[in-house]
N, C-alpha and C positions, 0 to 999 in steps of 0.2 A: 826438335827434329834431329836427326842424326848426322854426322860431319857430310857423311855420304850424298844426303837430301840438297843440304846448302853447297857443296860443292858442287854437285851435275847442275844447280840450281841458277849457281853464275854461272857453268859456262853456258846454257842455254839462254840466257841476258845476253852475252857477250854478241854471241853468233849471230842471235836473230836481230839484236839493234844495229852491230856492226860490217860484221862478214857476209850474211845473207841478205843484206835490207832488199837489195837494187834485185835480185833473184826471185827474193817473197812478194813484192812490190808488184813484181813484173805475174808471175804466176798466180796472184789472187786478180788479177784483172784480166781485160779481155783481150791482152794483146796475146799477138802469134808467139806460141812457146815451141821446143823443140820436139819431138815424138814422145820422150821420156817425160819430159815433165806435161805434156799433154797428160800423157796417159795417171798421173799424178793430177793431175784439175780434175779430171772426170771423176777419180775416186772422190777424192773430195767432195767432190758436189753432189756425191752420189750419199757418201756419210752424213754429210751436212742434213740431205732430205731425208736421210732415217733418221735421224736423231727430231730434230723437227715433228716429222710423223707422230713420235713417242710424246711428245708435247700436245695439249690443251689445243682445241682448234681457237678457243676461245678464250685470251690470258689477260683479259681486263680485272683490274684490281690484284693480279701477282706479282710478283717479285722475283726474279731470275738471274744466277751472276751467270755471266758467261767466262768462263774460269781460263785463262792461257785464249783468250777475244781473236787476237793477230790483230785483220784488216776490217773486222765488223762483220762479216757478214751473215752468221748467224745471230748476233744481237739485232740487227736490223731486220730480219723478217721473224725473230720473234716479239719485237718492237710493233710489229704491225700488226700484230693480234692484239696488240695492247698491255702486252708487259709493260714494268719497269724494269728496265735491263742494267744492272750492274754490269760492267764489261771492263774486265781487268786483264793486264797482258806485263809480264817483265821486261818488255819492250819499247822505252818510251817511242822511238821510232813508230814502230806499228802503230801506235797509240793514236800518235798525230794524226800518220798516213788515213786510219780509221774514222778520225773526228774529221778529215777533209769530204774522204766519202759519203757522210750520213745525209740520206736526203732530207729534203728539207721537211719539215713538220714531225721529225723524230728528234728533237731536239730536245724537247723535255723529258723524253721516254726511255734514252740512252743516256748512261753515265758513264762515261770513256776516263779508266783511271791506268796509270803503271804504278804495276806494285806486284804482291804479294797475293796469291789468292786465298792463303791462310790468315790473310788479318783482321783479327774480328770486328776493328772497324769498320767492315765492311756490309755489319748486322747482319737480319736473317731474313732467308732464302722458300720461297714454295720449292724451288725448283733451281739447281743447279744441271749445266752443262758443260764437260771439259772432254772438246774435242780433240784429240794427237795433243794434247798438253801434257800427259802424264806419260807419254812413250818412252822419255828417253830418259826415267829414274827405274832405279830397280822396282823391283816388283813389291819388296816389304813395303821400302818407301814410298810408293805410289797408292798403297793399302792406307797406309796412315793418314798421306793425304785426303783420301778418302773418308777415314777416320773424321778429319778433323770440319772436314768439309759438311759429313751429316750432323754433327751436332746443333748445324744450324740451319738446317733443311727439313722443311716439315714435309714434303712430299715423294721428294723423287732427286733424285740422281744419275746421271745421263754422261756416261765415259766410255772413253774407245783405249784400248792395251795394242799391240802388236803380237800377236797370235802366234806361238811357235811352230814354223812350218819349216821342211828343207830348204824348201825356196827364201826365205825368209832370215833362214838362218845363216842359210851362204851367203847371204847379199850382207848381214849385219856381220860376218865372219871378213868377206873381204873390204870393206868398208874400214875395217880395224888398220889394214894395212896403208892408207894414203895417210901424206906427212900430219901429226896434227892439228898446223896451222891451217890445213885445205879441206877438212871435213866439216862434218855436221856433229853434234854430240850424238853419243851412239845412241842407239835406240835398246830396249832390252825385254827382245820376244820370251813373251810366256805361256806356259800350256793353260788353255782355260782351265781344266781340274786343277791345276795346281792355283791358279788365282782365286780360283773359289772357296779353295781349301783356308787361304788365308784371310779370304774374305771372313769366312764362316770364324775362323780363330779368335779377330780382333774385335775387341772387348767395343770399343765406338761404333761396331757398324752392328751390334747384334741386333737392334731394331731394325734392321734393313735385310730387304731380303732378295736375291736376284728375280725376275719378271721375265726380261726378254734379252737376246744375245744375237747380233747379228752380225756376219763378215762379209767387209768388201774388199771385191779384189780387182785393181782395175791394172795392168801392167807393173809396172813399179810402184804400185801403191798398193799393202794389204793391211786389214786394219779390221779390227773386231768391237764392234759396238756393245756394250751391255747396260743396262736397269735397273739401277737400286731402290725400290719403292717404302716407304715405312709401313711398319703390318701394326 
């Protein structure tokens, strides 16, 4: 991977084990959050149930990493179909927070790991899904990811980008401006034609082919789902 990759790559470790845990913690659960990050859970939960959707109603006997996990909560109700959820996060924090979560009798069903979701220790996949895990690399390096992720995916591929929009783009433009110890690592909106174009380019993903493409937008939360299925 490129310096580019492994850099954006710690600092979204940093943030999310350090700087945001008590923030993330707080907003994958049910406590009362502010309007803004309200209207942020409801995207969420709104992405969460399309991605879901695009999955098997019926996942006995698959295999599913949940790529960039957080707090579990899509490994958990695909755990209940009866996957095996590989559920990896760069965040041991999260990690824990997630293995506290897991209800009970999902125990053998979920594998709650920090790491890497490029390591191919991690074996092979019916079916990955990496929700806002890949937002805040650029757009080549989020393709590669991509790349490296179908080589071991015999089905399906299930990712959300951040959609080039005005709104989207002035918020990631002022976003640039608070000090860098008080932000989030940026995010890096891109035009679906142009992510396609490089979809279409890169040499790992030529078996795969886009299916379906969905955007939510819920206040301060905008977020575009798409499909990579093997032909």
């Amino acid at each position: 991977m490129d310096s580019s990759y492994l850099e954006r790559r710690g600092e979204i470790a940093t943030y999310f084990d350090r700087t945001a845990v008590d923030a993330w913690k707080r907003l994958t659960s049910d406590a009362p959050v502010g309007r803004i990050r309200a209207t942020v859970r409801a995207g969420r939960d709104r992405m969460r149930a399309t991605l879901l959707d695009w999955l098997p109603e019926d996942m006995r006997g698959r295999r599913l990493l949940d790529a960039g996990c957080g707090t579990g909560a899509l490994a958990v109700e695909a755990a209940r179909r009866g996957a095996h959820v590989v559920a990896i996060d760069l965040s041991p924090t999260l990690v824990g927070l997630a293995r506290e979560r897991m209800p009970q009798g999902l125990a053998g069903h979920i594998d709650f790991r920090s790491g890497d979701m490029l390591d191919p220790a991690l074996g092979h996949f019916d079916h990955v899904v990496a929700m806002d895990s890949l937002i805040h690399y650029r757009p080549r390096d989020a393709v590669r990811v991509l790349s490296g992720l179908a080589a071991r995916t015999a089905a399906s591929i299930l990712f959300t980008f951040p959609p080039s929009t005005r709104a989207l783009d002035a918020m990631h433009f002022v976003g640039r401006l608070f000090p860098r110890g008080n932000r989030a690592p940026a995010i890096e909106p891109v035009r679906a034609a142009v992510l396609g174009r490089l979809i279409a380019e890169e040499d790992g993903l030529r078996a795969m082919a886009p299916l379906r493409s969905e955007r939510v937008v819920s206040g301060f939360y905008t977020s575009q789902a798409m499909e990579l299925v093997r032909t």
